[in-house]
N, C-alpha and C positions, 0 to 999 in steps of 0.2 A: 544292517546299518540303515535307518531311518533316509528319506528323502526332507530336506527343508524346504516348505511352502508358505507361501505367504500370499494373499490376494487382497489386491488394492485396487480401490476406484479413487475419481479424484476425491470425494469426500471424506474416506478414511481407509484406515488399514483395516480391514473385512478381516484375515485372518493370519495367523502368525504360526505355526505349528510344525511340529516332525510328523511325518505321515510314513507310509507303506508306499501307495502308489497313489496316483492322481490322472483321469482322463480327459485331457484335452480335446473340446472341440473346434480344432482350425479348419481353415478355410479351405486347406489341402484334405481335410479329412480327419476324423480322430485320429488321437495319438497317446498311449499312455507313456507315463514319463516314470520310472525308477532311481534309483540312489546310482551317482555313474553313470547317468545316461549321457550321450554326448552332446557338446554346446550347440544350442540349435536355438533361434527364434521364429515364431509363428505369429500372422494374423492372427485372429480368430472369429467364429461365427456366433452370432446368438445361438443359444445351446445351453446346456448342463455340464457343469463340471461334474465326477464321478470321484469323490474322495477318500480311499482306502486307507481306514488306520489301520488297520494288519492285512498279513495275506489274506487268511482269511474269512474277513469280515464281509459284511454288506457295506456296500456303499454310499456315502451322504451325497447327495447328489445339490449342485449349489445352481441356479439358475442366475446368466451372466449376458449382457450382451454387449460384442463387439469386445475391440481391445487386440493387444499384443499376448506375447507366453515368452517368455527367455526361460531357458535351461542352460546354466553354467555350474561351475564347480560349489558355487555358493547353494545351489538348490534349482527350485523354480519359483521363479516368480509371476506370474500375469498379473496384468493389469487390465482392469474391464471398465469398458466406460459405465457399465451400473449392474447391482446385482438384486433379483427378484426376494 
């Protein structure tokens, strides 16, 4: 079962997609995030998102900084104050 993502700055909605997996760089530390993962929200740091459309693919890696990560039953969402 896919994971839904979607990443938004204030300017617009950056992405809207079903993906595999996606890595989070928070504040506590990376973290990747799965379909089912439990409800959790993160800071997060200037860094690279790592965005897995299958297991195993290479990674698109999205360059982002600052911002929250919510993981609920809807998917994940972050939100980044801007993306490179």
């Amino acid at each position: 079962m896919p994971l839904h993502f979607e990443l938004v700055t204030p300017e617009r909605l950056v992405r809207n997609e079903d993906v595999y997996m996606v890595v989070v760089p928070g504040t506590e530390g990376d973290f990747g995030v799965l379909e089912g993962h439990a409800p959790v929200m993160s800071t997060i740091r200037d860094g690279a998102l790592s965005v897995y459309r299958t297991e195993k693919g290479e990674p698109e890696t999205i360059a982002i900084e600052g911002g929250f990560a919510e993981v609920s039953a809807a998917g994940l969402t972050v939100l980044a104050e801007r993306t490179a």
